[in-house]
PDB file of N, CA, C and O in Angstrom:
ATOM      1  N   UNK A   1       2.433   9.204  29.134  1.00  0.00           N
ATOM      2  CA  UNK A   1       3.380   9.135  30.233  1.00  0.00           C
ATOM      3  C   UNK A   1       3.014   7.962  31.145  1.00  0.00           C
ATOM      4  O   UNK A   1       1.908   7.423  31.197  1.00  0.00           O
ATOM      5  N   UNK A   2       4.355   7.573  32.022  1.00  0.00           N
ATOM      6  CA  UNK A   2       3.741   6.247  32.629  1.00  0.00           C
ATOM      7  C   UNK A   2       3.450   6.815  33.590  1.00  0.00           C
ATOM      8  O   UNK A   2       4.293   7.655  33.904  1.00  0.00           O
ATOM      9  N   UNK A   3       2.119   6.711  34.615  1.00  0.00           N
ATOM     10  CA  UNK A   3       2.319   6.869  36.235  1.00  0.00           C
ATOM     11  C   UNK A   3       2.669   5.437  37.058  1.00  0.00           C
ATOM     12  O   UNK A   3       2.394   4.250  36.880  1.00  0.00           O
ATOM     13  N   UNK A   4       3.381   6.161  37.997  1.00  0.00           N
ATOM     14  CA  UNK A   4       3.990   5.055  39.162  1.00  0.00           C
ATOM     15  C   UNK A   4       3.241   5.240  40.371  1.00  0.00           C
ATOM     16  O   UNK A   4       3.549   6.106  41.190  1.00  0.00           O
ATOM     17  N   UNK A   5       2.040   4.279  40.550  1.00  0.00           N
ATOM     18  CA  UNK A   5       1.322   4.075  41.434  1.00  0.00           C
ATOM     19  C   UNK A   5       0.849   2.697  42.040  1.00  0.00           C
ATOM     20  O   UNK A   5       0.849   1.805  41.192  1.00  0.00           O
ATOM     21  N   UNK A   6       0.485   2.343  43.174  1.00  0.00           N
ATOM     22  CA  UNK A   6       0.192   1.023  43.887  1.00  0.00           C
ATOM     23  C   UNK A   6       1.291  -0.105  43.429  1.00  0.00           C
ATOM     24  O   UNK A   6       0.859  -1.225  43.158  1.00  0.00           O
ATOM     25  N   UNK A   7       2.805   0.171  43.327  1.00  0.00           N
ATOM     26  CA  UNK A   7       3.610  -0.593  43.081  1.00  0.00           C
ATOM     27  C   UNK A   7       3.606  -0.760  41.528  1.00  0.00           C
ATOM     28  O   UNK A   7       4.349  -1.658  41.133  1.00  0.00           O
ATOM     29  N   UNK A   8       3.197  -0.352  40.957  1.00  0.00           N
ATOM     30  CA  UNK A   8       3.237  -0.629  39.373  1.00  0.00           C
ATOM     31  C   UNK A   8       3.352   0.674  38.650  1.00  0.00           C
ATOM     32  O   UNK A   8       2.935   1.723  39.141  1.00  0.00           O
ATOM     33  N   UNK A   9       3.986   0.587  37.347  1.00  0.00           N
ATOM     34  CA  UNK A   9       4.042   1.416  36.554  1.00  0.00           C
ATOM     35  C   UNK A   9       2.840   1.365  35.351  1.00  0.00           C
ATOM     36  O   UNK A   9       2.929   0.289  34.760  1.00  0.00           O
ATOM     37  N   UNK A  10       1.873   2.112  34.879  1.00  0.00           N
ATOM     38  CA  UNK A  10       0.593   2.251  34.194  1.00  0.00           C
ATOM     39  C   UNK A  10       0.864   2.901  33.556  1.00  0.00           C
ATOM     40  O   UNK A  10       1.468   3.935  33.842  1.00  0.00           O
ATOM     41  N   UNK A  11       0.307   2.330  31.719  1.00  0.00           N
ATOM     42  CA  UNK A  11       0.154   3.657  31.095  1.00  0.00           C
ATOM     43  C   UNK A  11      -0.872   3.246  29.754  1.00  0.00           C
ATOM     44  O   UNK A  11      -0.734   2.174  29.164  1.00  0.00           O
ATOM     45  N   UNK A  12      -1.590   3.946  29.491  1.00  0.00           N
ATOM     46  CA  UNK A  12      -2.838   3.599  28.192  1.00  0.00           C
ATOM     47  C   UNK A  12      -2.276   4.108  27.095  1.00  0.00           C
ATOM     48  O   UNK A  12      -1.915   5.283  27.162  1.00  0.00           O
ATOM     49  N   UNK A  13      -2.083   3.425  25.940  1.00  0.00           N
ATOM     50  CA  UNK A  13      -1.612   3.625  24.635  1.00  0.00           C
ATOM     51  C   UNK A  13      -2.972   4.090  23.768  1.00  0.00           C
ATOM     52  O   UNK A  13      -4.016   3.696  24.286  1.00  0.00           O
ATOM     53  N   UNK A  14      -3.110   4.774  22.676  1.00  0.00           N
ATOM     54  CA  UNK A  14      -4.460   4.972  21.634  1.00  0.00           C
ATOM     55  C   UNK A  14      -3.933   5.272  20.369  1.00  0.00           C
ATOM     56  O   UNK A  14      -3.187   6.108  19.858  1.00  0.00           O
ATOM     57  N   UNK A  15      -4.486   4.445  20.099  1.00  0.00           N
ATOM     58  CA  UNK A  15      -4.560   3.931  18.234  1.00  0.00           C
ATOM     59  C   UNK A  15      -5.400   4.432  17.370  1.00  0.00           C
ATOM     60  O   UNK A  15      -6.200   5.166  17.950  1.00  0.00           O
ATOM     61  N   UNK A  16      -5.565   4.374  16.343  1.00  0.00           N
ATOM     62  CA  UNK A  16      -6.374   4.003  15.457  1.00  0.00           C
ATOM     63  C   UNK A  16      -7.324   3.554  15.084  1.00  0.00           C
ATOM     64  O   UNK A  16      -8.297   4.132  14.600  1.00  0.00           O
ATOM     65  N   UNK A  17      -7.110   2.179  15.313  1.00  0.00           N
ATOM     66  CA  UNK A  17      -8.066   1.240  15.258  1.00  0.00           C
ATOM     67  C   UNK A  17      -7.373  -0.027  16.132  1.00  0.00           C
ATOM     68  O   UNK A  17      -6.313   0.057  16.751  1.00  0.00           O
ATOM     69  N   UNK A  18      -8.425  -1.489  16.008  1.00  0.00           N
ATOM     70  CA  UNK A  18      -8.325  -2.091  17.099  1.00  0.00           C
ATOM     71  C   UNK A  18      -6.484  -3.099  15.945  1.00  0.00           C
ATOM     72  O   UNK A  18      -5.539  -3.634  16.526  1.00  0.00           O
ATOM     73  N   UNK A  19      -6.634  -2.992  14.453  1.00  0.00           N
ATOM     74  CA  UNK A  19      -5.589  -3.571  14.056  1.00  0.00           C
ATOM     75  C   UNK A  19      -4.378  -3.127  14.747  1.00  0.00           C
ATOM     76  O   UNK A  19      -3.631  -3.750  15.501  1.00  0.00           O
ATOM     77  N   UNK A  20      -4.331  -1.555  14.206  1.00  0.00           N
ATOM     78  CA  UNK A  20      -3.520  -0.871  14.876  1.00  0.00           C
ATOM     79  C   UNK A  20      -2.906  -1.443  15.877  1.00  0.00           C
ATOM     80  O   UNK A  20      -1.779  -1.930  15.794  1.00  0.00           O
ATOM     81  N   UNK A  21      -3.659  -1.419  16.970  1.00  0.00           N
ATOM     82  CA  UNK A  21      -3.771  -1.474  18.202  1.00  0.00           C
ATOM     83  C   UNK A  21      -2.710  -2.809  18.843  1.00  0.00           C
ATOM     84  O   UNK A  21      -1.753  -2.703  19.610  1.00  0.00           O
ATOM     85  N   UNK A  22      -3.336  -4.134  18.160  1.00  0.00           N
ATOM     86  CA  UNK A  22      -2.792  -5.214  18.073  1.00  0.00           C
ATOM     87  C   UNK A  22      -1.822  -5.528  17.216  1.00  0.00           C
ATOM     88  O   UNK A  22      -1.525  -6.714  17.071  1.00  0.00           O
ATOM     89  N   UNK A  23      -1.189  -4.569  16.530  1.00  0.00           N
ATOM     90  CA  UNK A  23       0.042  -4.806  15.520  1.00  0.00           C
ATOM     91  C   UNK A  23       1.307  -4.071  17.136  1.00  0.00           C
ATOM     92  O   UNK A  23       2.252  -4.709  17.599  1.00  0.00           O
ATOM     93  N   UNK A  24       1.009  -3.145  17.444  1.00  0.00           N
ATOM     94  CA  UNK A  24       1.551  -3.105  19.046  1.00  0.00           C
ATOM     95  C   UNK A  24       1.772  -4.052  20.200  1.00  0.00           C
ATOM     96  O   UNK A  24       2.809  -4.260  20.829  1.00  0.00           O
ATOM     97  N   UNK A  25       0.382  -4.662  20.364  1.00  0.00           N
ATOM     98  CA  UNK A  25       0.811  -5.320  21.290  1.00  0.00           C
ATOM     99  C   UNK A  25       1.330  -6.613  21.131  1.00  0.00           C
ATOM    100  O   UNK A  25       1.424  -7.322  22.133  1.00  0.00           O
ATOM    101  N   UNK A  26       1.820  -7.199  19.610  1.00  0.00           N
ATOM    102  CA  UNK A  26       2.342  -8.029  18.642  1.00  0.00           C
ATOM    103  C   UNK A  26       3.636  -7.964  19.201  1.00  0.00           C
ATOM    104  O   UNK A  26       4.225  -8.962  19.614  1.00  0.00           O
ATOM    105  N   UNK A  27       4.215  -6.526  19.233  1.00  0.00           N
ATOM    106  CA  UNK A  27       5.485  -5.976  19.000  1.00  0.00           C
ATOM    107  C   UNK A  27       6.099  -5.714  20.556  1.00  0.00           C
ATOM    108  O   UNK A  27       7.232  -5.973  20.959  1.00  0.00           O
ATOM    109  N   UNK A  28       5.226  -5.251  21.123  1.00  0.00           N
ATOM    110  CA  UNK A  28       5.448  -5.446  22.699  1.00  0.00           C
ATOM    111  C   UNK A  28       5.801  -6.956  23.621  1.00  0.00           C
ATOM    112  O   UNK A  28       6.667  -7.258  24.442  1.00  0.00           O
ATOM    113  N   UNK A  29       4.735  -7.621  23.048  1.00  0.00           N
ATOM    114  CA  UNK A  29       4.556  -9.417  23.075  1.00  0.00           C
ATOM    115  C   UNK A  29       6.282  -9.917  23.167  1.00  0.00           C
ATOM    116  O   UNK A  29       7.048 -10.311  24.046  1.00  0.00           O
ATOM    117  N   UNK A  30       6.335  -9.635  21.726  1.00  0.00           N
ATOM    118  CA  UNK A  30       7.878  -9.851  21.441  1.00  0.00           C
ATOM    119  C   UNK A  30       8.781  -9.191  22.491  1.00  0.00           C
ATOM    120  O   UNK A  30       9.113  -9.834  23.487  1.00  0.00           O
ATOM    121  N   UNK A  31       9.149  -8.049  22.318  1.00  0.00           N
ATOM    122  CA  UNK A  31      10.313  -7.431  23.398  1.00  0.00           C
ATOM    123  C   UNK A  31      10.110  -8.070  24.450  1.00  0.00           C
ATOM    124  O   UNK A  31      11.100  -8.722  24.781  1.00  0.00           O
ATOM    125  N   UNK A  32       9.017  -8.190  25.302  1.00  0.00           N
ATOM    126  CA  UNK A  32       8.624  -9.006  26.287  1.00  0.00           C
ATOM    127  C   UNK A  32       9.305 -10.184  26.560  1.00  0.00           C
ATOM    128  O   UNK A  32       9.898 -10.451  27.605  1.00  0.00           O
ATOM    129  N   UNK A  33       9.189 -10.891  25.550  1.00  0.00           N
ATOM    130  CA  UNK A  33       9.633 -12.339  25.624  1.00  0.00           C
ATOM    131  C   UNK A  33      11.185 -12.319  25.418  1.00  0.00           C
ATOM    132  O   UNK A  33      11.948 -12.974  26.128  1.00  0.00           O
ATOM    133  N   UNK A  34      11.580 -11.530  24.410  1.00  0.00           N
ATOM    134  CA  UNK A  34      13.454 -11.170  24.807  1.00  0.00           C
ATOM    135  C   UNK A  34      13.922 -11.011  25.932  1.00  0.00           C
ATOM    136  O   UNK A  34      14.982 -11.533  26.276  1.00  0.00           O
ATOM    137  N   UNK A  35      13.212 -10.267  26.686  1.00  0.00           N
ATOM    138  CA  UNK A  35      13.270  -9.634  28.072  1.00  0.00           C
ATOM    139  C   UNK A  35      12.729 -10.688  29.194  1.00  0.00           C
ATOM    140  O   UNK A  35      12.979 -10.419  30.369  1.00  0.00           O
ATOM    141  N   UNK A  36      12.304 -11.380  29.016  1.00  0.00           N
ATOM    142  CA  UNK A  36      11.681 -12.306  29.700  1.00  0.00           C
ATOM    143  C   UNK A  36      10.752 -11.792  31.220  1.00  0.00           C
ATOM    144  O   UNK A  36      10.603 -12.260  32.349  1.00  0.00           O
ATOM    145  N   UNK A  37      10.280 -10.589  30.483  1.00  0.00           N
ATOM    146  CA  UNK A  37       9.637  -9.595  31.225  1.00  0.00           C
ATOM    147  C   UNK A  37       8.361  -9.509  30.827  1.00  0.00           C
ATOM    148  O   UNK A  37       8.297  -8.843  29.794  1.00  0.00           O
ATOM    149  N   UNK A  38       6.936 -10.031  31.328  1.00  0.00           N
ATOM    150  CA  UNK A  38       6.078  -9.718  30.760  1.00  0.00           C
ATOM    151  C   UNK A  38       4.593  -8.978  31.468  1.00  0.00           C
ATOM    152  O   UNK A  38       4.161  -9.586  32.447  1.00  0.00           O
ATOM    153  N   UNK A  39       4.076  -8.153  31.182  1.00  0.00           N
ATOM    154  CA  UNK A  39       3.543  -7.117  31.484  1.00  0.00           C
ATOM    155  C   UNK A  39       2.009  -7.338  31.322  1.00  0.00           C
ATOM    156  O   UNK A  39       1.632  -7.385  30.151  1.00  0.00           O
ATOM    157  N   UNK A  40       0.892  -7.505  32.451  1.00  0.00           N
ATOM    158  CA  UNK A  40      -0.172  -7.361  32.578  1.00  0.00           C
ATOM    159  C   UNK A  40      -1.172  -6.245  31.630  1.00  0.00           C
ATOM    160  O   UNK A  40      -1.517  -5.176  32.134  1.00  0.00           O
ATOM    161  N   UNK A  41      -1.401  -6.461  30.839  1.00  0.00           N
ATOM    162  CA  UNK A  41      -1.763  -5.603  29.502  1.00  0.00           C
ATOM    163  C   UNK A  41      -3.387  -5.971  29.581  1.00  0.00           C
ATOM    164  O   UNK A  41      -3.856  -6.927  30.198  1.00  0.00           O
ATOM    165  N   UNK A  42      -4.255  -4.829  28.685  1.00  0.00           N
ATOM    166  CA  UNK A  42      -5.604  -5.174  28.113  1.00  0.00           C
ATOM    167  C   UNK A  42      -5.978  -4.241  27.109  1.00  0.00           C
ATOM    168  O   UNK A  42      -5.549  -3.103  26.920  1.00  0.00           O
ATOM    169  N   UNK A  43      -6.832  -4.881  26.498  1.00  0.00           N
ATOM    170  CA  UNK A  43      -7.263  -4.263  24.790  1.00  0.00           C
ATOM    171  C   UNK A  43      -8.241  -3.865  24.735  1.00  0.00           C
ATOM    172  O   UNK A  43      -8.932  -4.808  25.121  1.00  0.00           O
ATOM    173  N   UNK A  44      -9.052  -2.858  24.454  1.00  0.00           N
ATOM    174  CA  UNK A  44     -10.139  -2.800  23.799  1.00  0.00           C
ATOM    175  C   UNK A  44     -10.543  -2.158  22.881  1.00  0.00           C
ATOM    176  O   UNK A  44     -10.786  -0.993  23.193  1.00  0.00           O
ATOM    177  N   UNK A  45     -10.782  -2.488  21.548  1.00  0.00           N
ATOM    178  CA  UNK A  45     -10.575  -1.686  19.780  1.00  0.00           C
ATOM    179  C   UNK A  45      -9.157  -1.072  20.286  1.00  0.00           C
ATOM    180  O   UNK A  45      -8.072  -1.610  20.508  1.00  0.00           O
ATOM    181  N   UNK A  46      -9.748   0.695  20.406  1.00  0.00           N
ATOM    182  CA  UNK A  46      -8.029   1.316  20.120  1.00  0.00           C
ATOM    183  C   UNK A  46      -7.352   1.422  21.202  1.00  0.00           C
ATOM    184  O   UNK A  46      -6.382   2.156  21.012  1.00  0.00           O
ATOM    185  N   UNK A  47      -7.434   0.881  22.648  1.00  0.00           N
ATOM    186  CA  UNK A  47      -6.440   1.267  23.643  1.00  0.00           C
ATOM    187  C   UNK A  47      -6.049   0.271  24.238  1.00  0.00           C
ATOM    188  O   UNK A  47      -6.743  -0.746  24.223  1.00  0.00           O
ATOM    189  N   UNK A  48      -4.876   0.311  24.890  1.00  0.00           N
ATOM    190  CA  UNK A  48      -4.033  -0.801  24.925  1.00  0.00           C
ATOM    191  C   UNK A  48      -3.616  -0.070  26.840  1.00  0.00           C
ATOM    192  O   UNK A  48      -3.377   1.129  26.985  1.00  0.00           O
ATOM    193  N   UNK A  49      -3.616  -0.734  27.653  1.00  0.00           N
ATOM    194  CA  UNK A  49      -3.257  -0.773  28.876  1.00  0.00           C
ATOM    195  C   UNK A  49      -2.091  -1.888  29.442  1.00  0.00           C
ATOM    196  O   UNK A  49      -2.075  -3.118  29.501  1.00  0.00           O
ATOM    197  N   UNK A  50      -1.336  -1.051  29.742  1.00  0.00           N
ATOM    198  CA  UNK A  50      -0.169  -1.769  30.314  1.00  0.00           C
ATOM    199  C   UNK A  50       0.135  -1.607  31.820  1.00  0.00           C
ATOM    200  O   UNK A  50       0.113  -0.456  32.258  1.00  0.00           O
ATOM    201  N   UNK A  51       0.455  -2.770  32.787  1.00  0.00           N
ATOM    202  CA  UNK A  51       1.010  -2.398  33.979  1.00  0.00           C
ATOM    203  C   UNK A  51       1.977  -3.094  34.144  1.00  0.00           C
ATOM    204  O   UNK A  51       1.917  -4.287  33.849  1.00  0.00           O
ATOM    205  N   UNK A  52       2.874  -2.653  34.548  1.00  0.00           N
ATOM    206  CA  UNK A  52       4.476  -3.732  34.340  1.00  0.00           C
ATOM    207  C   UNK A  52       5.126  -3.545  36.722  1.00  0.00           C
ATOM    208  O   UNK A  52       5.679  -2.688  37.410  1.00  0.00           O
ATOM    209  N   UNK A  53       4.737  -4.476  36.872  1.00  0.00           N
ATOM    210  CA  UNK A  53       5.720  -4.487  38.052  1.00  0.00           C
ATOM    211  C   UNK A  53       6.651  -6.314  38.102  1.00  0.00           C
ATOM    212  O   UNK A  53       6.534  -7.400  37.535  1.00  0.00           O
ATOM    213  N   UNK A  54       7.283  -5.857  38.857  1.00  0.00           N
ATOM    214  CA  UNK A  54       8.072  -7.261  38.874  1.00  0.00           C
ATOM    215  C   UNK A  54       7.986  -8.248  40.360  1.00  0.00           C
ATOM    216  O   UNK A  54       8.406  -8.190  41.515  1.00  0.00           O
ATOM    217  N   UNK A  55       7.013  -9.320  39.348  1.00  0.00           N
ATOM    218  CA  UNK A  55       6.543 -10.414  40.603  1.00  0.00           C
ATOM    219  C   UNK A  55       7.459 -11.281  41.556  1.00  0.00           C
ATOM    220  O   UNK A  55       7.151 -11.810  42.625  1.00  0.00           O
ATOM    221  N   UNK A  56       8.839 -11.288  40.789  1.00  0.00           N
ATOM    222  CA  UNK A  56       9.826 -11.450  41.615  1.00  0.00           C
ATOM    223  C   UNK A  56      10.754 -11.026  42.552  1.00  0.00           C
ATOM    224  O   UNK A  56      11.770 -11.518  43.042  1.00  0.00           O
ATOM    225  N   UNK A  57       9.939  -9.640  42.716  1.00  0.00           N
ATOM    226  CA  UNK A  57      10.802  -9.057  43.601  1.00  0.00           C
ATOM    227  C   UNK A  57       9.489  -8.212  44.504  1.00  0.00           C
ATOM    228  O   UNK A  57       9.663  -7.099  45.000  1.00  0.00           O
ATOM    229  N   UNK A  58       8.210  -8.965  44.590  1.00  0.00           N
ATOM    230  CA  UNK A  58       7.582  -9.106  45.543  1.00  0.00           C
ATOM    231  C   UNK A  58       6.310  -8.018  45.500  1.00  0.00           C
ATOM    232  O   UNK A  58       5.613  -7.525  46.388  1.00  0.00           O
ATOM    233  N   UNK A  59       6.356  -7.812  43.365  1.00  0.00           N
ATOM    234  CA  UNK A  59       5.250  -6.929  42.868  1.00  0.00           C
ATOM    235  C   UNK A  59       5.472  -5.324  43.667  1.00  0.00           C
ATOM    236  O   UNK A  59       4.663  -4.619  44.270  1.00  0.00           O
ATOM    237  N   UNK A  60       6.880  -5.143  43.374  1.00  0.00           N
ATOM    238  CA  UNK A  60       7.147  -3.516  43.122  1.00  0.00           C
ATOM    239  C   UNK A  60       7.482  -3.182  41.759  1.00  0.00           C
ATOM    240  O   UNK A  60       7.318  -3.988  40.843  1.00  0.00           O
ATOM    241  N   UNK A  61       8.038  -1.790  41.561  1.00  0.00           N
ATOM    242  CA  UNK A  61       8.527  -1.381  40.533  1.00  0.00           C
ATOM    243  C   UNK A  61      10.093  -1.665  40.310  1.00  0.00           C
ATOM    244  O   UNK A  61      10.798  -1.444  41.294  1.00  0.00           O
ATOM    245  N   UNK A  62      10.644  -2.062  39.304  1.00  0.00           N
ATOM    246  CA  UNK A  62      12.045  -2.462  40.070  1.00  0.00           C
ATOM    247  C   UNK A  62      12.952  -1.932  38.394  1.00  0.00           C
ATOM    248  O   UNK A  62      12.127  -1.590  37.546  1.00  0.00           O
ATOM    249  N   UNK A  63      13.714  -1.889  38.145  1.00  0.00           N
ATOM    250  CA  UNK A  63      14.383  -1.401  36.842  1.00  0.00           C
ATOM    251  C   UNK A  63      14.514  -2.081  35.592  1.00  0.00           C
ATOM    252  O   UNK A  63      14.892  -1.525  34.561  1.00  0.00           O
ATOM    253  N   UNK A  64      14.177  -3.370  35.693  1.00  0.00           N
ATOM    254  CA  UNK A  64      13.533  -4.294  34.845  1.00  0.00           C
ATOM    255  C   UNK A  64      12.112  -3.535  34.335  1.00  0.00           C
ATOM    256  O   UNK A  64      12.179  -3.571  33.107  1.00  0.00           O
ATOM    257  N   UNK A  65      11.072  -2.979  34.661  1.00  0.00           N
ATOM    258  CA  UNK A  65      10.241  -2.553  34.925  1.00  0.00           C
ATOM    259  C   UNK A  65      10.160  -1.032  33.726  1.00  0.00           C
ATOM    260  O   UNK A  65       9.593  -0.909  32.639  1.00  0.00           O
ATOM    261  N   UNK A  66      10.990  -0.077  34.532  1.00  0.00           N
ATOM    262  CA  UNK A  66      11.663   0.968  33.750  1.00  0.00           C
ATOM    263  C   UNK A  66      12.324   0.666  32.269  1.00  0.00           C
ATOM    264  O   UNK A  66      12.229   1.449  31.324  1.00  0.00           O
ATOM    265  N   UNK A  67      12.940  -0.473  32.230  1.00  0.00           N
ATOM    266  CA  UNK A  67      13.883  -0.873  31.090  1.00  0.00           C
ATOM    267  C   UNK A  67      12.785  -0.905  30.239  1.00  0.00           C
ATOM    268  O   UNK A  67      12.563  -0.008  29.425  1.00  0.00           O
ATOM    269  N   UNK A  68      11.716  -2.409  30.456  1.00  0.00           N
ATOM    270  CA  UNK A  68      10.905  -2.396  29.716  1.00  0.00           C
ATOM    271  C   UNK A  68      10.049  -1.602  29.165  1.00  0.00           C
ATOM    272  O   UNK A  68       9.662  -1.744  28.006  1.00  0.00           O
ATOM    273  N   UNK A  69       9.491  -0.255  30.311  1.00  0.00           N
ATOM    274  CA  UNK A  69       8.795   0.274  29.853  1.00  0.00           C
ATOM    275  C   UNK A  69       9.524   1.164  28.462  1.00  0.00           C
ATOM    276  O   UNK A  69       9.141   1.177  27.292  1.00  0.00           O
ATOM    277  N   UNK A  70      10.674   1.857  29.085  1.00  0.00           N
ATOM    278  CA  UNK A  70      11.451   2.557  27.328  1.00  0.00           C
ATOM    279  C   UNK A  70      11.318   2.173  26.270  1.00  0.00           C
ATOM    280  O   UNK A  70      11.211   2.816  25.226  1.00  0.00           O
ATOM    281  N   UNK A  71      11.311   0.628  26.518  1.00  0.00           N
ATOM    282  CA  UNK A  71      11.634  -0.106  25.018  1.00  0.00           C
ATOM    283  C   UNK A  71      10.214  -0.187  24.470  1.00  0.00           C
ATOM    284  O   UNK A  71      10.102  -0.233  23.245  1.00  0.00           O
ATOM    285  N   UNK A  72       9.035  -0.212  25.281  1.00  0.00           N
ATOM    286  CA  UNK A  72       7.492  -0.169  24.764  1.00  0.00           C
ATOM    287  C   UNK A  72       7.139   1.646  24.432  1.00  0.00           C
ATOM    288  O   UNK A  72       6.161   2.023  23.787  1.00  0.00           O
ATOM    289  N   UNK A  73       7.915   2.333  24.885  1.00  0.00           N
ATOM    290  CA  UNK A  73       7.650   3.807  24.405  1.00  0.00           C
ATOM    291  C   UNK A  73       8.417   3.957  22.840  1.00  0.00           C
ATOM    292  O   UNK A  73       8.027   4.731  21.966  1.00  0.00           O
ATOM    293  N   UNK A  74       9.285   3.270  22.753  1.00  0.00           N
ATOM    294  CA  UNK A  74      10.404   3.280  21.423  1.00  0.00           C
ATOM    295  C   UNK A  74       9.378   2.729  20.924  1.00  0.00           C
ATOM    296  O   UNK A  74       8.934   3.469  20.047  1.00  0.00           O
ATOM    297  N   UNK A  75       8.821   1.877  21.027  1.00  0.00           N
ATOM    298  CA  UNK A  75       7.419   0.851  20.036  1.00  0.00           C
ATOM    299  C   UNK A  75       6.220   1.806  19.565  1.00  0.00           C
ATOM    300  O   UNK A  75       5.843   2.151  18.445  1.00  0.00           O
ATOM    301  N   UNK A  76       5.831   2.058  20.685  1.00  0.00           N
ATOM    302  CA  UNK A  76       4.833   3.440  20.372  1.00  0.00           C
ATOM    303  C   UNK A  76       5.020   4.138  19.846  1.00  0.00           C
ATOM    304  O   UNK A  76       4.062   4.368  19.108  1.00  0.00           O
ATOM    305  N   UNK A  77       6.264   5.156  19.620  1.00  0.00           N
ATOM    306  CA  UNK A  77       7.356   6.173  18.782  1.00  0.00           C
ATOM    307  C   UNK A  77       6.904   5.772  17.106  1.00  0.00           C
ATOM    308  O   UNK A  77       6.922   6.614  16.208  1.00  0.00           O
ATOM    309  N   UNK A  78       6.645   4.835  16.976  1.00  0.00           N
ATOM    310  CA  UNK A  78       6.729   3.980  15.577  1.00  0.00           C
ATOM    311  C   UNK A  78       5.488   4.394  15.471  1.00  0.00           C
ATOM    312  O   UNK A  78       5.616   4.844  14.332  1.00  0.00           O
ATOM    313  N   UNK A  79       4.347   4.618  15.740  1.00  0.00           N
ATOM    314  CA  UNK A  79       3.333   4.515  15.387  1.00  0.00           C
ATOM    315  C   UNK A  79       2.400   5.662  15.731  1.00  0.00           C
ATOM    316  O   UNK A  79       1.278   5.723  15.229  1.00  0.00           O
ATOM    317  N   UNK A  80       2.953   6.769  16.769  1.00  0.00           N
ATOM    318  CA  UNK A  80       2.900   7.804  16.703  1.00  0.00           C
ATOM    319  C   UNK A  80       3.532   9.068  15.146  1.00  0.00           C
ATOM    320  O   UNK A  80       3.072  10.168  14.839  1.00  0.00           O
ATOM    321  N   UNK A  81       4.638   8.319  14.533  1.00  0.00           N
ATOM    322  CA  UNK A  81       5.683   9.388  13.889  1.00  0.00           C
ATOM    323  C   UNK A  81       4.877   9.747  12.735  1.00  0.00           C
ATOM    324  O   UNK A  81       5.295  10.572  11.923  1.00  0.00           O
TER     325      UNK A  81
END
């Protein structure tokens, strides 16, 4: 689940392994860049940390934010199933 705290939306993904891991944030990378939305992330082997707020609107949470995050839970969905 994401929490919405200190202006940002947070949430830790867990994998497998660290391939795993980075075949995600491959796939996230991408949507990202469609979206031209990109999200303060970090790796280590299997967990993947994401914080998504939007710096253009003065580093709150804003619906850009929300959008993106769905479309990175639909990503996860894949690799959870």
């Amino acid at each position: 689940m994401w929490l919405e705290a200190d202006n940002k939306l947070t949430r830790t993904f867990e994998f497998d392994d660290f391939i795993t891991a980075f075949g995600f944030m491959t796939q996230v990378a991408i949507q990202a860049e469609k979206d031209n939305h990109h999200p303060w992330w970090s790796n280590v082997y299997n967990n993947v940390v994401i914080e998504l707020n939007t710096h253009d609107a003065g580093d709150i949470v804003t619906e850009k934010d929300r959008s993106l995050a769905k479309k990175i839970d639909l990503i996860y969905q894949r690799y959870t199933s």
